[in-house]
mmJSON file of the N, C-alpha and C atoms, coordinates in Angstrom:
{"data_MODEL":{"atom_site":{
"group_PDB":["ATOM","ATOM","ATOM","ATOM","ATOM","ATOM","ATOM","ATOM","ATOM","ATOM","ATOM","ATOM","ATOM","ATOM","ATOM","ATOM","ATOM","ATOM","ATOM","ATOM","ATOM","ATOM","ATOM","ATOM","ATOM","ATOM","ATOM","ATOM","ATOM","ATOM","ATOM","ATOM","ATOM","ATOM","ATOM","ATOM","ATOM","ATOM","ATOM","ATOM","ATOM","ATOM","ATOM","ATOM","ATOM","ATOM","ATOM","ATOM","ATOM","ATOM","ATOM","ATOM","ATOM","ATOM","ATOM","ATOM","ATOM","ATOM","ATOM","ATOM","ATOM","ATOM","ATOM","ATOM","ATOM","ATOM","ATOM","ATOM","ATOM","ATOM","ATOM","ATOM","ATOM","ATOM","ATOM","ATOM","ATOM","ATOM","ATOM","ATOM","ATOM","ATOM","ATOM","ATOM","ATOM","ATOM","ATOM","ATOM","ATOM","ATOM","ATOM","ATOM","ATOM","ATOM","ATOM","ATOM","ATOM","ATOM","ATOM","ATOM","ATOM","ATOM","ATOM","ATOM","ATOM","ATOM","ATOM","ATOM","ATOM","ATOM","ATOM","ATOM","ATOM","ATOM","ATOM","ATOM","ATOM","ATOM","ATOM","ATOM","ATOM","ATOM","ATOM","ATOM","ATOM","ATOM","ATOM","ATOM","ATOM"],
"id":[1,2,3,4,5,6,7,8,9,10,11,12,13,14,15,16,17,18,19,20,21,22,23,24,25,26,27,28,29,30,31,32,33,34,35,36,37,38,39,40,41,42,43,44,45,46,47,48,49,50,51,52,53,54,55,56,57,58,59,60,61,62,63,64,65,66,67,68,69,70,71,72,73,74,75,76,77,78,79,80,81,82,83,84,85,86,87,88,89,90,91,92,93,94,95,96,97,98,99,100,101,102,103,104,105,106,107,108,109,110,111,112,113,114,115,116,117,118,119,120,121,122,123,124,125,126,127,128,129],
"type_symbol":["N","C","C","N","C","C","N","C","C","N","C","C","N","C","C","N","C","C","N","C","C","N","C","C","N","C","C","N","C","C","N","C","C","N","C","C","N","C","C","N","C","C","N","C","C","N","C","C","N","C","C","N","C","C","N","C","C","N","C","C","N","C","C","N","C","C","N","C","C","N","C","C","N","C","C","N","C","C","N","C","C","N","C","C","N","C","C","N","C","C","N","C","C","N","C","C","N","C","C","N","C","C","N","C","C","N","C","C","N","C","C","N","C","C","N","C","C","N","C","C","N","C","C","N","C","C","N","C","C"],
"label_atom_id":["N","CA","C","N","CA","C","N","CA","C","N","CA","C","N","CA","C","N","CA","C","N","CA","C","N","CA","C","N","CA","C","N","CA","C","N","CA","C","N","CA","C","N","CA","C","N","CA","C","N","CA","C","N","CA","C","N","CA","C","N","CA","C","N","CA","C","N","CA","C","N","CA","C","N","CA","C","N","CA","C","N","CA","C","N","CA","C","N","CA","C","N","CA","C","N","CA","C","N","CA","C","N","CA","C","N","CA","C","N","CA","C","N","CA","C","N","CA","C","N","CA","C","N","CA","C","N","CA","C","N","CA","C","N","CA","C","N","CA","C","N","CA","C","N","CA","C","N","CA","C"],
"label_alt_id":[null,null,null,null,null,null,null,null,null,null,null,null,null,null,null,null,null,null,null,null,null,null,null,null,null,null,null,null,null,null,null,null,null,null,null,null,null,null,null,null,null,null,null,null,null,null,null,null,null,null,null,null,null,null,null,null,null,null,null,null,null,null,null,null,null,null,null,null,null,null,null,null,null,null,null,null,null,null,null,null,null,null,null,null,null,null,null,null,null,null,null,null,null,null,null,null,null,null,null,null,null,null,null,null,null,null,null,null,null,null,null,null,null,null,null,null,null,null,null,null,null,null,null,null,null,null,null,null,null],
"label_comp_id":["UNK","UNK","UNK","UNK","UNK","UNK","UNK","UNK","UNK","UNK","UNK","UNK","UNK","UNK","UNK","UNK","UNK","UNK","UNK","UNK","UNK","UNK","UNK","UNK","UNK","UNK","UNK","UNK","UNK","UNK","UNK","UNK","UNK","UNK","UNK","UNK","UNK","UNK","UNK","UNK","UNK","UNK","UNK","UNK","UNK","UNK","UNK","UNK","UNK","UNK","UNK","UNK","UNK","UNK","UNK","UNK","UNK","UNK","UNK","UNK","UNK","UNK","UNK","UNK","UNK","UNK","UNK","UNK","UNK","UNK","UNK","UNK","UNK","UNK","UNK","UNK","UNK","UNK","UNK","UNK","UNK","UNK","UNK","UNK","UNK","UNK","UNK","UNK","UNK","UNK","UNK","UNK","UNK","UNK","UNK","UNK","UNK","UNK","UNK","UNK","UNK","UNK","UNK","UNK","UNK","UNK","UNK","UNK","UNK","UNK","UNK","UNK","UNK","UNK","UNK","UNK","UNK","UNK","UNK","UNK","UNK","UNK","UNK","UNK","UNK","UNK","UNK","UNK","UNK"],
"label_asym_id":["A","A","A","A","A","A","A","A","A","A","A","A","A","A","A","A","A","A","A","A","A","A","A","A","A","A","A","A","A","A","A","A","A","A","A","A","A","A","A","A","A","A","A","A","A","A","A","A","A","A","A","A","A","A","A","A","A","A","A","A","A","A","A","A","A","A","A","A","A","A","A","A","A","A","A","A","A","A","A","A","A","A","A","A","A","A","A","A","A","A","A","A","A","A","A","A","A","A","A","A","A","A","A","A","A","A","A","A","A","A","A","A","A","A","A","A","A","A","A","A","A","A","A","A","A","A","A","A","A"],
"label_entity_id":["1","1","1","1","1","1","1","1","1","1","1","1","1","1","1","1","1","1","1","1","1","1","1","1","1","1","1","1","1","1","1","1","1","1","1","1","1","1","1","1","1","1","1","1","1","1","1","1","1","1","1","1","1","1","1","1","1","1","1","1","1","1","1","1","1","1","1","1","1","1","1","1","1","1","1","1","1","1","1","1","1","1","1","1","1","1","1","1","1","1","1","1","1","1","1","1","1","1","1","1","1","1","1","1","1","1","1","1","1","1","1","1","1","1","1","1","1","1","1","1","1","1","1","1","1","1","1","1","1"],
"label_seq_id":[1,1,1,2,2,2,3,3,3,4,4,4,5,5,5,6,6,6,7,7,7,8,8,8,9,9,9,10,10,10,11,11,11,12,12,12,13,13,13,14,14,14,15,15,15,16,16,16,17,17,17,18,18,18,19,19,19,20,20,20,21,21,21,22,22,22,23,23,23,24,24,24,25,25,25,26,26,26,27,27,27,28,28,28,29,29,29,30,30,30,31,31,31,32,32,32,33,33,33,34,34,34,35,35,35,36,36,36,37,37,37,38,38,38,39,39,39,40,40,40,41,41,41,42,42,42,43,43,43],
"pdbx_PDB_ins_code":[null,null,null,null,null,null,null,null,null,null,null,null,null,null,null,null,null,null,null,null,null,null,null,null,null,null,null,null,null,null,null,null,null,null,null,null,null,null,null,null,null,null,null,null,null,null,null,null,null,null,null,null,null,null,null,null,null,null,null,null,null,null,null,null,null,null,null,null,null,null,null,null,null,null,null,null,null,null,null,null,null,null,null,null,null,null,null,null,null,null,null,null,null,null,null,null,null,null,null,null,null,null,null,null,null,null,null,null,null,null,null,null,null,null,null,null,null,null,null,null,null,null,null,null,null,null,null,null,null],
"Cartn_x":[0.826,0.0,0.873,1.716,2.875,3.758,4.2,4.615,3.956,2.626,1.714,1.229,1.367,0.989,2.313,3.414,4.606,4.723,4.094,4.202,3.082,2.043,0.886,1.321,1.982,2.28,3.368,4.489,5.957,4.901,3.609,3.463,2.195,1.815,1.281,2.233,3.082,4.091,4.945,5.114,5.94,4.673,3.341,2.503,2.537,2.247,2.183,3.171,4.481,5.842,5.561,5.097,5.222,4.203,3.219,2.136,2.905,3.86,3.824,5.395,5.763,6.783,6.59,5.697,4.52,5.903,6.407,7.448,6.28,6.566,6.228,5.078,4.337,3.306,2.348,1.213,-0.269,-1.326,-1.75,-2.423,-4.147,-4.06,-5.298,-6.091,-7.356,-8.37,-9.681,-10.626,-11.742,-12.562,-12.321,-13.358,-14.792,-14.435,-15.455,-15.639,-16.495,-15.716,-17.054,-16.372,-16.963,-18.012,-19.217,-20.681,-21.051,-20.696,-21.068,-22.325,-23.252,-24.57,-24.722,-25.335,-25.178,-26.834,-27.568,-28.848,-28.984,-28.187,-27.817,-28.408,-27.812,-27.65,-29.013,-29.637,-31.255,-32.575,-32.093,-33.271,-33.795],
"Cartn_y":[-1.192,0.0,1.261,1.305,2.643,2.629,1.445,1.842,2.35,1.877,2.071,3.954,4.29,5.543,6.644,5.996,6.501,6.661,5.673,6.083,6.854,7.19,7.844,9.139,9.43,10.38,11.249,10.396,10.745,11.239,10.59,10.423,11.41,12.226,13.312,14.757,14.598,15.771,15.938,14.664,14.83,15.707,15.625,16.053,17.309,18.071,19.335,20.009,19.682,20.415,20.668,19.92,19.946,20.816,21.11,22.21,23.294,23.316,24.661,25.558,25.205,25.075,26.503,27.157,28.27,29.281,30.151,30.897,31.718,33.251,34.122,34.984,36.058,37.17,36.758,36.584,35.856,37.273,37.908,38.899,38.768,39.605,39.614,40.767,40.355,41.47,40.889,41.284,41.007,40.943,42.591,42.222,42.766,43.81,44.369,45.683,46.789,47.291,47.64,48.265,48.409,49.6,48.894,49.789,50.099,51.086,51.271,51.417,51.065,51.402,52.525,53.57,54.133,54.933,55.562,55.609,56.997,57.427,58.797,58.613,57.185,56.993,55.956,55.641,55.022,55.877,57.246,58.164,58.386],
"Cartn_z":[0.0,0.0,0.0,1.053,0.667,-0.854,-1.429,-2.765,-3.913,-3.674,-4.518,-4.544,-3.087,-2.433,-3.219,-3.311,-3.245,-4.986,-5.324,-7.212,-7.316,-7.114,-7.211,-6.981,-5.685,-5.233,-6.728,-6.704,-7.705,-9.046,-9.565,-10.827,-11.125,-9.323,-9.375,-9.698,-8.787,-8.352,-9.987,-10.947,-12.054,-13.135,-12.794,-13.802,-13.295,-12.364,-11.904,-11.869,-12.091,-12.624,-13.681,-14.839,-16.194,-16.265,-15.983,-15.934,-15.474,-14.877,-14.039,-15.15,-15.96,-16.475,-17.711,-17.419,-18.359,-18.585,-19.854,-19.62,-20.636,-20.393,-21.308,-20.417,-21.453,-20.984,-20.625,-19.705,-19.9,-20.503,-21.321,-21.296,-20.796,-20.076,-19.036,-19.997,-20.583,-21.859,-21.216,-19.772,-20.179,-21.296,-21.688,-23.626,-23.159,-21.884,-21.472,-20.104,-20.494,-19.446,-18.538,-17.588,-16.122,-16.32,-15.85,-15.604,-14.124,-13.442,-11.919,-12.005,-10.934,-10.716,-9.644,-9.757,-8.645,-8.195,-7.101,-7.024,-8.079,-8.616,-9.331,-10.733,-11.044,-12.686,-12.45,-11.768,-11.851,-12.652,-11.906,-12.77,-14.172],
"occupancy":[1.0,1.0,1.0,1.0,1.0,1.0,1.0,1.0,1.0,1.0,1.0,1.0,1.0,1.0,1.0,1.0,1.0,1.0,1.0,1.0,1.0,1.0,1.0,1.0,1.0,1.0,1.0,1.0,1.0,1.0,1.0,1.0,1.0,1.0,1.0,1.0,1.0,1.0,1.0,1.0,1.0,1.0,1.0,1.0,1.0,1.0,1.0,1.0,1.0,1.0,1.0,1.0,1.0,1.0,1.0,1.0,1.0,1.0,1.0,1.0,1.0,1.0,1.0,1.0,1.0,1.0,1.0,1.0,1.0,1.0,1.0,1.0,1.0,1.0,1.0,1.0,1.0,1.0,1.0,1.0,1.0,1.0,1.0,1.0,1.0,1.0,1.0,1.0,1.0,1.0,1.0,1.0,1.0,1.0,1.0,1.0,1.0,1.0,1.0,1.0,1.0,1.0,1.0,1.0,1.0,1.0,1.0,1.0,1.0,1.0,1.0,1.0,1.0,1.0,1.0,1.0,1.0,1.0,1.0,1.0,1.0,1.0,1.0,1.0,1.0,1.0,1.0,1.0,1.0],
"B_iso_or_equiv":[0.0,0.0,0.0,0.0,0.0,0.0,0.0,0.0,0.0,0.0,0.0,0.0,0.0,0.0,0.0,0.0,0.0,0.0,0.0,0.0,0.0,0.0,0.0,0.0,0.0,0.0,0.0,0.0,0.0,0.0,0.0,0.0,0.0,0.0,0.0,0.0,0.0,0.0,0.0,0.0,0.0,0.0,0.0,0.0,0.0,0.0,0.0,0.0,0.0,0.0,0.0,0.0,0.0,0.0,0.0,0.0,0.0,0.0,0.0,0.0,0.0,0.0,0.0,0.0,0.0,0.0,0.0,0.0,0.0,0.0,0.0,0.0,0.0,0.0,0.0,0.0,0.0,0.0,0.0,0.0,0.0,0.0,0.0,0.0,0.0,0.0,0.0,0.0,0.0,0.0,0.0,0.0,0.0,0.0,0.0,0.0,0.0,0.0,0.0,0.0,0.0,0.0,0.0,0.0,0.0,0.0,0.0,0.0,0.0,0.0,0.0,0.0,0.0,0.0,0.0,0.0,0.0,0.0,0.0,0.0,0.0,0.0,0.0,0.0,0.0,0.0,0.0,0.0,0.0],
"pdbx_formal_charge":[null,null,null,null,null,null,null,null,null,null,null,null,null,null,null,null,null,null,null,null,null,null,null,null,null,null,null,null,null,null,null,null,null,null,null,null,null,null,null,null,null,null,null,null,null,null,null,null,null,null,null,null,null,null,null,null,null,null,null,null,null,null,null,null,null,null,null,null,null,null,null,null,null,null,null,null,null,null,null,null,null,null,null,null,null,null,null,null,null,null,null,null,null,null,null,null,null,null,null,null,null,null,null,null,null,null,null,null,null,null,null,null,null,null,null,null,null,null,null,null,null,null,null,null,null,null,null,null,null],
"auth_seq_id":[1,1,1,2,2,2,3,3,3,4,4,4,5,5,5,6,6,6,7,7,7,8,8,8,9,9,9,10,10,10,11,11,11,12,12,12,13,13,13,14,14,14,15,15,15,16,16,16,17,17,17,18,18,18,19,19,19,20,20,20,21,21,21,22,22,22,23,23,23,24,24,24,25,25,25,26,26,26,27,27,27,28,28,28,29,29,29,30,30,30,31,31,31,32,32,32,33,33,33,34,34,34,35,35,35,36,36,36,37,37,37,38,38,38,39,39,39,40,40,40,41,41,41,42,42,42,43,43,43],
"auth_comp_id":["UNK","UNK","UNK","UNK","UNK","UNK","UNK","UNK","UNK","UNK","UNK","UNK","UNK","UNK","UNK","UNK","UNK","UNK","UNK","UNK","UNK","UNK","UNK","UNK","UNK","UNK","UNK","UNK","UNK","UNK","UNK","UNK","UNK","UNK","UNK","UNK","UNK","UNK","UNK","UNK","UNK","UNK","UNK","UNK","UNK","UNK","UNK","UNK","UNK","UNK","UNK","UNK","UNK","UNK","UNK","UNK","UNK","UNK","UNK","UNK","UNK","UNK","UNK","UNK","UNK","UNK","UNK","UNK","UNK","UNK","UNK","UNK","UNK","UNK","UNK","UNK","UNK","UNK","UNK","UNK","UNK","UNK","UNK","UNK","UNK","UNK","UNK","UNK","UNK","UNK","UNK","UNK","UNK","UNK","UNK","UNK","UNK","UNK","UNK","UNK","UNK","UNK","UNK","UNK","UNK","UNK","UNK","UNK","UNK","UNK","UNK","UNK","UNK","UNK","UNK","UNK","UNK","UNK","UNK","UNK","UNK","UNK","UNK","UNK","UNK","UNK","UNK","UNK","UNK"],
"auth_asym_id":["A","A","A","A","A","A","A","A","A","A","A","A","A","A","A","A","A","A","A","A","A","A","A","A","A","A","A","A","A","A","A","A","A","A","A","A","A","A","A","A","A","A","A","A","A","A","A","A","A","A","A","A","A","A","A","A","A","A","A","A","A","A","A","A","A","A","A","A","A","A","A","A","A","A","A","A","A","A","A","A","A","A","A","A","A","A","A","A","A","A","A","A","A","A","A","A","A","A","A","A","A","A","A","A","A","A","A","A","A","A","A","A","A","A","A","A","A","A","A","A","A","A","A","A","A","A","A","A","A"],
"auth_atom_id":["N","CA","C","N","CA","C","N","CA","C","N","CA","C","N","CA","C","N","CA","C","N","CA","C","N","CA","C","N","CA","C","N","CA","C","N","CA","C","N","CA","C","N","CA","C","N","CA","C","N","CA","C","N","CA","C","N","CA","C","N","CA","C","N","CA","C","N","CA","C","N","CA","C","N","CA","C","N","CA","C","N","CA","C","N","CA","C","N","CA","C","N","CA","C","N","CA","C","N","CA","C","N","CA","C","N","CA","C","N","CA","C","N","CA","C","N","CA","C","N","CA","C","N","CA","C","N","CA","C","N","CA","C","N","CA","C","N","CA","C","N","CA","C","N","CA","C","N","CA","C"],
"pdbx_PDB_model_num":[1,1,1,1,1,1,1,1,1,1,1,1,1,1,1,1,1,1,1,1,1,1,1,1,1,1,1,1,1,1,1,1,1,1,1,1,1,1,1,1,1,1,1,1,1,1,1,1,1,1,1,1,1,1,1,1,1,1,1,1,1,1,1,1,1,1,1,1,1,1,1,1,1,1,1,1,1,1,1,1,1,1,1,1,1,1,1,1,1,1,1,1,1,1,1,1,1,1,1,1,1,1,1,1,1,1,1,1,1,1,1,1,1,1,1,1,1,1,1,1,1,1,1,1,1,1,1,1,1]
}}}
């Protein structure tokens, strides 16, 4: 049961390196912009 635990474990931790391995810009563009509500702009 622990070896089994112990490759599961190795063959999690080797997939989530490889995910994490990201080099470069991420650009953040909602694609939308901000509408305040306020009791002003109701009328």
């Amino acid at each position: 049961m622990k070896k089994r635990f112990l490759i599961v474990l190795s063959a999690l931790i080797l997939a989530l390196t490889g995910c994490a391995t990201f080099e470069g810009d991420i650009p953040i563009d909602a694609g939308w912009e901000t509408a305040w509500l306020s009791p002003a702009n109701l009328r």
